[in-house]
C-alpha positions in Angstrom: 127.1 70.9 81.7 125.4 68.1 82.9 126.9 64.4 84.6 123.8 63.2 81.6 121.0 65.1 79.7 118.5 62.5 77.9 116.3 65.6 77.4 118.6 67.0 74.5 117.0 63.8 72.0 113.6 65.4 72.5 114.6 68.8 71.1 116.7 66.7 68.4 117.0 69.5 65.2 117.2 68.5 61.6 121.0 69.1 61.7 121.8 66.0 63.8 123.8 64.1 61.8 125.0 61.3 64.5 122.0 60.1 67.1 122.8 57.4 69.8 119.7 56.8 72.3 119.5 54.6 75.0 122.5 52.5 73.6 123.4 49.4 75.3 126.6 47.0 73.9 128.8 44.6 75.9 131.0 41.7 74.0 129.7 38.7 75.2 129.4 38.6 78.9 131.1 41.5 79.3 129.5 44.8 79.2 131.1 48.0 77.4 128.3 50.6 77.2 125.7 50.8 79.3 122.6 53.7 78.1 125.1 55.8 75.6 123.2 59.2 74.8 125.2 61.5 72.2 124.5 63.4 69.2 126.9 65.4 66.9 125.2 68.0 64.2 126.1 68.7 60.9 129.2 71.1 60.8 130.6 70.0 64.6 133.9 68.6 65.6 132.7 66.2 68.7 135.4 64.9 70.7 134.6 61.6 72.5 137.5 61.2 75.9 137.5 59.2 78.5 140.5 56.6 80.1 141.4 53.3 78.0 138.7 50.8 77.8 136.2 52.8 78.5 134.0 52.2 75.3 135.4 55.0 73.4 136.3 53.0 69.6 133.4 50.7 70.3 131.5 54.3 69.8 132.8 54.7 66.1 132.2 50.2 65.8 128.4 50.9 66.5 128.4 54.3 64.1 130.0 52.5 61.3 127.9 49.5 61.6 130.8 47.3 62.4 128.7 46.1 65.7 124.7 46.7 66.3 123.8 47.7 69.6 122.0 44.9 71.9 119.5 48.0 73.1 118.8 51.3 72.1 119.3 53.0 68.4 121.9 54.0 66.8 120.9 57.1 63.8 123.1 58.2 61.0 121.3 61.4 58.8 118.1 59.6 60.0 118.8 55.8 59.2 118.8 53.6 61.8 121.9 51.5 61.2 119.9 48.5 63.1 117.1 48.2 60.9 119.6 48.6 57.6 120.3 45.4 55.5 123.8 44.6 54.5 123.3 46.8 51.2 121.7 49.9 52.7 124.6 49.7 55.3 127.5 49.7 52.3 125.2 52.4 50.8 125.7 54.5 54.2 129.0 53.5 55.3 130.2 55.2 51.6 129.4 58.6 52.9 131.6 58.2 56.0 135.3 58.2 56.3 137.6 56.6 59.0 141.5 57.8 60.1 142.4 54.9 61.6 144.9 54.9 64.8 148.3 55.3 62.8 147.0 56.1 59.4 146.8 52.6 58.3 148.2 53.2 55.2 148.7 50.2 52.2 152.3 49.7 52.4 152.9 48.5 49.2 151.4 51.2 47.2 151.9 54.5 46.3 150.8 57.4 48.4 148.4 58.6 45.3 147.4 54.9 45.1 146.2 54.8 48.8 144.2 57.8 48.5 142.9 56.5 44.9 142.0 52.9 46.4 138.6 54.2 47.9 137.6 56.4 44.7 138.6 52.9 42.5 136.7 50.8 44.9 133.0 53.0 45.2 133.5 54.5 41.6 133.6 54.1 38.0 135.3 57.5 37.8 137.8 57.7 34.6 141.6 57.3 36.0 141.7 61.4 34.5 139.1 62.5 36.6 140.6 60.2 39.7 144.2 62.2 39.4 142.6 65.0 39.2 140.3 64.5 43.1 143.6 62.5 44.0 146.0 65.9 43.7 142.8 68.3 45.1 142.6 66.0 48.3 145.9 65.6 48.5 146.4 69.2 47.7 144.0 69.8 50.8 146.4 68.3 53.3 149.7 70.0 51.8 151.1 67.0 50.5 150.7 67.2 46.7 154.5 66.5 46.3 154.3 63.5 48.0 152.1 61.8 46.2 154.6 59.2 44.5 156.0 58.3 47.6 155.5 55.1 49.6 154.5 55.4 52.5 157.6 54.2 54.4 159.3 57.2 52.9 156.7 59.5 55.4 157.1 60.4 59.0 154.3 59.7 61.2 152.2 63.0 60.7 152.7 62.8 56.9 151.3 59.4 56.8 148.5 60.9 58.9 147.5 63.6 56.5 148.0 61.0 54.1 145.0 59.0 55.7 143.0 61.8 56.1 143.2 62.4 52.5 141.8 59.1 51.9 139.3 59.5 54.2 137.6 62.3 52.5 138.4 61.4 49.5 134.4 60.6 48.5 133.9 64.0 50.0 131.8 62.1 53.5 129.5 63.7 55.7 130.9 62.1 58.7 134.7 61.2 59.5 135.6 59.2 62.4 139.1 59.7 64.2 140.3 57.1 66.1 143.0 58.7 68.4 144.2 61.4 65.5 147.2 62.9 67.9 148.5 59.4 69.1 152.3 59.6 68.4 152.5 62.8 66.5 155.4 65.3 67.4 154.3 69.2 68.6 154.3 70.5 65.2 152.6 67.7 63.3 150.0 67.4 66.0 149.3 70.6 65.7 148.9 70.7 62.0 146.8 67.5 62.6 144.3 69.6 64.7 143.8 72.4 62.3 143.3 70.5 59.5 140.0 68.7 61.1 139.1 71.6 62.1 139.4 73.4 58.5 138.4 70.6 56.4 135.3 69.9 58.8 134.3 73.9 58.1 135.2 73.7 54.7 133.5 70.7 53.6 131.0 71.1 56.3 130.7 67.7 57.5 130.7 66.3 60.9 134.2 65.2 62.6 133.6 62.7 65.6 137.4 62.5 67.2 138.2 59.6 69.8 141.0 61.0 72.0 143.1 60.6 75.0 145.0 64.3 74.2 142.7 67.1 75.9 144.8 69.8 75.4 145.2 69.9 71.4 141.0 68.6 70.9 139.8 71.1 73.1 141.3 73.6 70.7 139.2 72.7 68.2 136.2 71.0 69.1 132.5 72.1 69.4 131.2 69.4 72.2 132.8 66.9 74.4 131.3 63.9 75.6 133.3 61.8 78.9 133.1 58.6 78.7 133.8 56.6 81.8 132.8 52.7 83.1 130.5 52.7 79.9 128.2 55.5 80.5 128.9 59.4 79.8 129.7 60.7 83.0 130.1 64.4 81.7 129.4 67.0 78.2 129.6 70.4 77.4 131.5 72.6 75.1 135.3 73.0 75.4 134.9 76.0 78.2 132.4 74.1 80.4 135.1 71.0 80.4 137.6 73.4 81.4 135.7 74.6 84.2 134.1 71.4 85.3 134.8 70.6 89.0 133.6 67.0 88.9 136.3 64.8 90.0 136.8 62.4 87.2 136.9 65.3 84.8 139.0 67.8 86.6 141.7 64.6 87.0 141.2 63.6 83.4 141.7 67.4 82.0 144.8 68.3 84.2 146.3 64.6 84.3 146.5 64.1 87.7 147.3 61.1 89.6 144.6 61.5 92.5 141.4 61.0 91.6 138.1 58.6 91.0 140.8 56.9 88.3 143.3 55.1 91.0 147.3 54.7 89.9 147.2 51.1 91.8 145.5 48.2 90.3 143.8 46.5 93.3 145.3 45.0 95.3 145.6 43.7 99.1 147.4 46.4 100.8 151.3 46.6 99.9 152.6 46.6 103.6 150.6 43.4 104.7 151.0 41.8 101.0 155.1 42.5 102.1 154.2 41.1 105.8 152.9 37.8 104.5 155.4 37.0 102.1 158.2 37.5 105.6 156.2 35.4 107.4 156.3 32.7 104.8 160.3 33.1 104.7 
């Protein structure tokens, strides 16, 4: 495992799916990435970690073409989502599907009518043949019974399978997780977990999961990048991570409070911030 490794994009084989080089992005004055290198290949689950703020869902922005990247390139199965007009992106972004944070799921529709909305939307599939990929997707994620539910009749990992449902619901090549395991209870994250790891064998498509939980992703995933301050600080597969001993990921891996990730804001120091304000009195 390497701190970075631009050398990997010159040895860049035919099943890259995902290619960021060189990618550059800030909103504004503010900068968020800073020379992003990463690449996920057909067939991989790629975790993308790192603290909050880091530049982790900006990631999935620039892969979905939400944002373009002030410098560098961003590559999906060999398209350069920079150089892509407004219909070559909505051609593209139709082969990609997104589990938002939460699911966000249409309330006010059925459960078979959220995971019918994108095959109704990109389609001019008969409603027969739509039931039909509606109840195999659904199916897929164990949750065929519930599809005349709404979805505040679901608990929190239901409504997740829900989504991801949805999300592969016009059979992608790429799905985006934004944190997958946020909220979910022991059992339903664990479900969570398997099923990107099936469905992403299965279907054989790439999985790019945004993550805080370390634990649970390492279980399943291929390659891990560390994002930290806007640059990758850290990759390798799930047993180099483990075994890393640089600082920020040995902290982030085993949650500890010491470590290049401070517990205190700054701050003047607390005994002489507490001395002035005596004085004063």
């Amino acid at each position: 495992m390497t701190a970075s490794n631009n050398d990997r994009f010159d040895s860049v084989q035919d099943d890259a799916l995902v290619e960021i080089r060189d990618v550059v992005f800030g909103y504004g004055a503010r900068p968020v990435l800073q020379g992003i290198n990463l690449t996920a290949r057909r067939g991989q689950v790629v975790a993308i970690m790192g603290s909050s703020g880091c530049g982790k869902t900006t990631l999935l922005r620039l892969i979905g073409g939400q944002v373009r990247a002030t410098q560098g390139t961003v590559r999906v199965a060999g398209e350069s989502l920079g150089e892509l007009d407004a219909e070559g992106l909505y051609r593209l972004r139709r082969r990609m599907g997104m589990l938002f944070q939460f699911g966000a799921l249409f309330t006010d529709i059925t459960v078979f009518d959220n995971v019918a909305y994108p095959l109704r939307e990109h389609t001019d599939l008969a409603e027969e043949t739509i039931r039909d990929l509606v109840l195999m997707k659904l199916n897929a994620v164990g949750l065929t019974g519930a599809a005349d539910l709404m979805p505040s009749a679901l608990s929190g990992g239901m409504a997740r399978r829900v989504a991801l449902a949805r999300a592969i619901a016009l059979d992608p090549m790429l799905v985006m997780y934004d944190e997958p395991f946020a909220g979910l209870d022991p059992i339903s994250l664990g479900v969570t977990g398997n099923l990107i790891r099936r469905l992403t064998d299965t279907l054989g498509l790439t999985s790019l999961v945004v993550t805080h939980d370390v634990q649970e992703s390492l279980k399943i995933v291929d390659y891990v990048y560390f994002v930290s301050a806007g640059v990758i600080v850290a990759e390798g597969t799930a047993a180099e991570i483990l075994a890393s001993d640089l600082p920020y990921v040995h902290q982030f891996v085993h949650g500890e409070a010491d470590g290049p990730v401070p517990f205190h804001y700054q701050a003047p120091a607390y005994a002489e911030d507490l001395g002035l304000r005596s004085s004063r009195a």
